[in-house]
C-alpha positions in Angstrom: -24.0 -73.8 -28.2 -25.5 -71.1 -30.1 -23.0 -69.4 -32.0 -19.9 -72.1 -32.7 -20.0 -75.6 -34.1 -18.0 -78.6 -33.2 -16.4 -81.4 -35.1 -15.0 -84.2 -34.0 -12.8 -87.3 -35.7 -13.2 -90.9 -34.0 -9.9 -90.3 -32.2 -10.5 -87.0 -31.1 -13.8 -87.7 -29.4 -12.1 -90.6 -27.7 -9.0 -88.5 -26.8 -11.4 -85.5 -25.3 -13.8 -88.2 -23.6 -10.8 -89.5 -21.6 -9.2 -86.4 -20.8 -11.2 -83.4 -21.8 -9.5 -80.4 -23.9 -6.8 -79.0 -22.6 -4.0 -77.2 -24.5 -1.3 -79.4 -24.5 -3.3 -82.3 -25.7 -3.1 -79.6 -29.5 -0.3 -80.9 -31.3 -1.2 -78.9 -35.2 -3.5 -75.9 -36.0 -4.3 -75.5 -39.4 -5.3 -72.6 -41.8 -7.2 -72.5 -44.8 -6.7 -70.8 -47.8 -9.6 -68.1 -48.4 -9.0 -64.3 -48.6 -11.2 -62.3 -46.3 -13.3 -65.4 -45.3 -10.7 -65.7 -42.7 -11.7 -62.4 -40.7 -14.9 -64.1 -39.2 -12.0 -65.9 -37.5 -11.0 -63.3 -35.7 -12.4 -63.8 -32.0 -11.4 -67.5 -32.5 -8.0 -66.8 -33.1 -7.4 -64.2 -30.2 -9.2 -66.6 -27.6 -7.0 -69.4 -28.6 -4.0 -67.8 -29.2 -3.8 -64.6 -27.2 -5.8 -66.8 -24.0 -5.7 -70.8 -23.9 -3.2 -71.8 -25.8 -0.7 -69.6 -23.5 -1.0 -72.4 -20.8 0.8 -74.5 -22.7 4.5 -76.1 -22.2 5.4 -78.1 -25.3 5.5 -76.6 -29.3 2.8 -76.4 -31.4 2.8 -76.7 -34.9 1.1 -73.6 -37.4 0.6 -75.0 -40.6 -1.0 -72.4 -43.1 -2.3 -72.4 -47.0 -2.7 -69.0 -48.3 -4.2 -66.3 -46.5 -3.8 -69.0 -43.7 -0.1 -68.8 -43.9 -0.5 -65.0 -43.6 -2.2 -65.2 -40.5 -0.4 -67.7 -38.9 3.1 -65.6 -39.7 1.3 -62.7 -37.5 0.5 -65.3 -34.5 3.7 -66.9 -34.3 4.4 -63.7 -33.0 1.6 -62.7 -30.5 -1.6 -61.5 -30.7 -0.4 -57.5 -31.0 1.3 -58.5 -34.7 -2.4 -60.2 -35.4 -3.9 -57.0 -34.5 -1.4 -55.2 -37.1 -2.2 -57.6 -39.8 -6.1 -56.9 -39.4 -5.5 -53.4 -39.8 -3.2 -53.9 -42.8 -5.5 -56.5 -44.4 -8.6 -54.9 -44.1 -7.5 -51.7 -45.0 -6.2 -52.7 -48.1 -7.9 -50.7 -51.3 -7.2 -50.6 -55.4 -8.3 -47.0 -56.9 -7.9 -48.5 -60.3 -9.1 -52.5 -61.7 -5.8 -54.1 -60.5 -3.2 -55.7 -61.9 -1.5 -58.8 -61.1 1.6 -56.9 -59.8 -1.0 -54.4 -58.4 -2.1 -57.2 -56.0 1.5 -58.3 -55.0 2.6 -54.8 -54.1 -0.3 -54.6 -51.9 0.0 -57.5 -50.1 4.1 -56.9 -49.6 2.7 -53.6 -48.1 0.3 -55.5 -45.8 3.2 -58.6 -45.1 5.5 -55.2 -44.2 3.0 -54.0 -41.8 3.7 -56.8 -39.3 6.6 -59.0 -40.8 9.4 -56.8 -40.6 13.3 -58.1 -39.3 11.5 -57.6 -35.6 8.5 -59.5 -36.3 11.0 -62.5 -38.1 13.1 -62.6 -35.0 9.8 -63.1 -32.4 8.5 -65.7 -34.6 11.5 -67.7 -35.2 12.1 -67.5 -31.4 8.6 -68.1 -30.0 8.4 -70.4 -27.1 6.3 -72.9 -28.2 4.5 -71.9 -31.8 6.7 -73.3 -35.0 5.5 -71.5 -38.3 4.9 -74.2 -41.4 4.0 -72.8 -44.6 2.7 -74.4 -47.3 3.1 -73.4 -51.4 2.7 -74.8 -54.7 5.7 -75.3 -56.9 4.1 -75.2 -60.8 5.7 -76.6 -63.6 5.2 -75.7 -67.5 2.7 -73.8 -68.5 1.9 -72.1 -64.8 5.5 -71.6 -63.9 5.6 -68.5 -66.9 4.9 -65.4 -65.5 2.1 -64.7 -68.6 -1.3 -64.4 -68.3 -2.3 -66.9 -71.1 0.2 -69.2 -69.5 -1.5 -69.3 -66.0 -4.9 -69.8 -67.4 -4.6 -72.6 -69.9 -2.4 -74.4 -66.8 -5.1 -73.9 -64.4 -7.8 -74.5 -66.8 -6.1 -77.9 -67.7 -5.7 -78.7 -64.2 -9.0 -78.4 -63.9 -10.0 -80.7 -66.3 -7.3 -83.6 -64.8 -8.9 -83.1 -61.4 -12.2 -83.6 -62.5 -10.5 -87.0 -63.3 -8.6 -87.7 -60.7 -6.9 -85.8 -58.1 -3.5 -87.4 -58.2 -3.2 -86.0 -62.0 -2.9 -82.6 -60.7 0.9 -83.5 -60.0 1.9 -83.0 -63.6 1.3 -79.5 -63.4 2.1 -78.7 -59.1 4.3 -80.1 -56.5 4.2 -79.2 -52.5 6.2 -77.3 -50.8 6.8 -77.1 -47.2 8.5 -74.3 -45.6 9.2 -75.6 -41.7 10.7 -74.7 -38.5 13.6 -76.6 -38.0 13.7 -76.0 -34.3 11.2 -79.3 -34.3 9.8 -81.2 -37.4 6.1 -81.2 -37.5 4.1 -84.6 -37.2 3.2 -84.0 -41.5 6.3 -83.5 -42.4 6.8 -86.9 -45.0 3.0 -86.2 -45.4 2.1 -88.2 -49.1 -0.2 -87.6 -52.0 1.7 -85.3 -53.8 5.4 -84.3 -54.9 7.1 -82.8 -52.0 10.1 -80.2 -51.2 10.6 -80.0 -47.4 12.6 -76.6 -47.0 14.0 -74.8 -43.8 12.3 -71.9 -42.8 15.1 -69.0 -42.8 15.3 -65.3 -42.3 16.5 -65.1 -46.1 13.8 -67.1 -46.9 10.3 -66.5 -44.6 8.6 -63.6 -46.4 9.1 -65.1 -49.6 7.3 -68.2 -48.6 4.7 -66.7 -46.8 4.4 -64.6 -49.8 4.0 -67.5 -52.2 1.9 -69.5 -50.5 -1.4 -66.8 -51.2 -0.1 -65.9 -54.3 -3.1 -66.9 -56.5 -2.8 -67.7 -60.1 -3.7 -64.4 -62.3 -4.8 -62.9 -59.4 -1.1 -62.2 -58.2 1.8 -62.6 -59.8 4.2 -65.8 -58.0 7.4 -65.6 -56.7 10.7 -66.9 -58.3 13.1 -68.9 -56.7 13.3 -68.9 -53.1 16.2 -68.7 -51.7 16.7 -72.8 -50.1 14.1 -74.3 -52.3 14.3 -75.7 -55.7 14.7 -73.1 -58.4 10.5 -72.5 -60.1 7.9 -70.5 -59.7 6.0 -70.5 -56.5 1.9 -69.9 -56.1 -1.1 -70.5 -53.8 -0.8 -73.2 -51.6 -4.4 -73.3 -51.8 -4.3 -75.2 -55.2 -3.3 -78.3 -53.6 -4.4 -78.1 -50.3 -7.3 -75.0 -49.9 -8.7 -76.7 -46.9 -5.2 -78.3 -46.0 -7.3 -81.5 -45.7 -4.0 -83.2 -45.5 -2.3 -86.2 -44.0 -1.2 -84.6 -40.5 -0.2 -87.7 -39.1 -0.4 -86.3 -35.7 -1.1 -88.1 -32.6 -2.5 -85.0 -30.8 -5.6 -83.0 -31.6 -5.3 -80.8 -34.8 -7.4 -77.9 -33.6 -9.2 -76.3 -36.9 -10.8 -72.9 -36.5 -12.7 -72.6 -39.9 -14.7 -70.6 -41.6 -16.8 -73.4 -42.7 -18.2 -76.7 -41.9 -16.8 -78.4 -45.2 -13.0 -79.2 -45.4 -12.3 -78.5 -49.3 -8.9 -80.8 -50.4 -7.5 -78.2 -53.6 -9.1 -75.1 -55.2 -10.5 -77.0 -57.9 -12.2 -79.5 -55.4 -15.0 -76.7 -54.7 -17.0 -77.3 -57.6 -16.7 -80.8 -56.7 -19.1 -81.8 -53.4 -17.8 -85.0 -53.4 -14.7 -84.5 -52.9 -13.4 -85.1 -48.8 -10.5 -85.6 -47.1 -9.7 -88.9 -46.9 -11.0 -90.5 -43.1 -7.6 -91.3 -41.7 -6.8 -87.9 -42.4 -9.2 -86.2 -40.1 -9.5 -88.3 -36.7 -7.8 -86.3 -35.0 -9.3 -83.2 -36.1 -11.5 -80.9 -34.3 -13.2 -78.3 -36.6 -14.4 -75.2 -34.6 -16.9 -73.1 -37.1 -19.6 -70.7 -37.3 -23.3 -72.3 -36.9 -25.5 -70.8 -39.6 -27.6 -69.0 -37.4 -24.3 -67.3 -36.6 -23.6 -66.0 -40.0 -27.3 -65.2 -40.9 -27.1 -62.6 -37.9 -24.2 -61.2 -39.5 -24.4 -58.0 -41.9 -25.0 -59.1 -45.1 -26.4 -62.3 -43.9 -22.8 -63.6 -45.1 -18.9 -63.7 -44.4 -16.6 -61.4 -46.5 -15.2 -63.1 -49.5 -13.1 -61.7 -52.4 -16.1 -60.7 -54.5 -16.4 -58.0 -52.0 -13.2 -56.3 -53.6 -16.4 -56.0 -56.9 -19.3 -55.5 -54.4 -18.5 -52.4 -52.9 -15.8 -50.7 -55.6 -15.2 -47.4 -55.0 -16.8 -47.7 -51.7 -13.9 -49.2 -49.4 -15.4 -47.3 -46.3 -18.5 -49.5 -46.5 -16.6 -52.7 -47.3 -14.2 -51.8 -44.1 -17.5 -51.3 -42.1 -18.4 -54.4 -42.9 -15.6 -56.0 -42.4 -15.3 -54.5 -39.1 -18.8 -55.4 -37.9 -17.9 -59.2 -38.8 -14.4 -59.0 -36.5 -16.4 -57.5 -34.0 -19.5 -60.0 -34.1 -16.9 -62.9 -34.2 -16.1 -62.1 -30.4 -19.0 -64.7 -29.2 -17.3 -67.6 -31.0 -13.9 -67.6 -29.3 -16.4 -67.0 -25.8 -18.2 -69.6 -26.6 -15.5 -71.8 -27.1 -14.0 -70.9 -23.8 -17.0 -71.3 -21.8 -17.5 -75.1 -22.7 -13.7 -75.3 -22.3 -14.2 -73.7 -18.6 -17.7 -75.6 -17.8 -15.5 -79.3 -19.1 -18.8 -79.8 -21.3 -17.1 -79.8 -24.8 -17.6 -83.4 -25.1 -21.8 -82.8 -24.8 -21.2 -80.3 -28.1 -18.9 -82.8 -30.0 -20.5 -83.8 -33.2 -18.7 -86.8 -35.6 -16.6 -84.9 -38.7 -17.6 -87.6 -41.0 -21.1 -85.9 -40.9 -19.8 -83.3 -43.3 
């Protein structure tokens, strides 16, 4: 293939040797924490979402870390409340260096754009998707709303992952937010402290909200209503890659916007840090090649610096944006046509190679 890369656990390639890809053979989908990295994702997500995937008969499970979570809330839906989130997201602008609580009102403007009591009630009732949303639960220093605060916990954090890992529970817990119509194949998953917590209409876009609430960034939410009482932040501090135990027997289909799967937030200075093997069999990591993104504008996929790259010029940074959505078409083609042709096994290459 030209455009799209494909990764493969053990399991999966055996799975997809014996019976190909088909759509009920997807049991998870994950989403990666991110910001705008997410938008060259775009042609992926409508041609598995708003084309293959609607063949299927039995539930698949959405599980979402940050801006993941955001995007998944809109697909749980249907493509047309993707469509509204892309034009809320991209559109988003700051005519002043913003505050914390700057960024929070934004993003409840963008989350009202396509989450409203309508847009609750298509996603709690769709046929087969179930929404799972992941946050952070932080403890003292992080769970005081103060700028100081945050930084010294994340800063500390920091220094315990460099460590180990498993030190970061001190300071975070998980917390999943699931559809109780079905329990998702991760639900006990291990490693870390974890609240499992029913997914409610009193509750949903307070999760979804926490769970891309980054630290100093945005401010977190309080108390959830069904969870434990705290102070809620980016999922992505855990799990920014969601390179977590699924524990699924079926594929976990991962459309990503890169070709390394990233455990916490704190593991991205850290290039040895993977998921650990048993996690990722039965994962199969759909991503742009590089050629891809050196055709791009910019040579590049959006990020967050973009927000500092073009201040005071949002039209530009919208253009770009744009061009990127658009350009991501030939990814979700390309993964149809080898789906079509029954010659995905031929482009399957092993995920431990990452």
């Amino acid at each position: 293939m030209k455009y799209l890369s494909i990764y493969a656990g053990s399991k999966a390639i055996g799975s997809i040797a014996e019976h190909g890809l088909k759509p009920d053979m997807v049991e998870v989908v994950a989403g990666a924490a991110g910001g705008p990295k997410w938008l060259v994702l775009c042609g992926l997500d409508r041609a598995i979402f708003g084309s293959w995937l609607m063949e299927r008969k039995t539930p698949v499970y959405l599980v979402g870390s940050s801006v993941g979570s955001w995007r998944f809330a809109a697909l749980a839906q249907g493509v047309d409340a993707y469509g509204k989130f892309l034009d809320a997201y991209s559109c988003q602008t700051y005519t002043t260096v913003p505050t914390a609580r700057m960024v929070s009102e934004e993003i409840g403007k963008i989350l009202d754009a396509y989450l409203d009591e309508h847009g609750i009630e298509r996603a709690f009732n769709h046929p087969y998707t179930r929404l799972n949303v992941m946050a952070t639960r932080c403890s003292w220093p992080g769970s005081v709303e103060r700028k100081h605060h945050v930084l010294f916990s994340m800063i500390l954090a920091g220094l315990l992952n460099l460590m180990d890992r498993r030190l970061m529970r001190l300071f975070f817990s998980r917390t999943l937010f699931y559809d109780a119509r079905d329990l998702p194949p991760f639900f006990r998953m291990e490693g870390f402290p974890i609240q499992q917590i029913e997914l409610t209409r009193a509750n949903v876009r307070l999760a979804i909200l926490a769970s891309g609430s980054m630290p100093v960034v945005m401010e977190g939410v309080k108390d959830i209503p069904g969870a434990q009482t705290g102070m809620y932040r980016d999922a992505g501090i855990l799990d920014y890659h969601l390179g977590i135990p699924f524990n699924s027997t079926g594929i976990v289909l991962y459309p990503h916007y890169t070709d390394r799967i990233t455990p916490g937030w704190f593991d991205k200075f850290l290039s040895w840090r993977r998921p650990e093997g048993q996690d990722i069999e039965n994962v199969v990591l759909l991503c742009p090649a590089k050629g891809f993104v050196e055709k791009l504008p910019n040579g590049r996929i959006p990020s967050r610096e973009d927000f500092r790259l073009f201040w005071r010029h949002d039209d530009e940074r919208m253009a770009f944006w744009g061009r990127v959505v658009s350009e991501s078409r030939v990814l979700g083609d390309e993964f149809l046509d080898v789906l079509a042709k029954g010659t995905i096994l031929e482009h399957l290459r092993p995920i431990e190679e990452l």
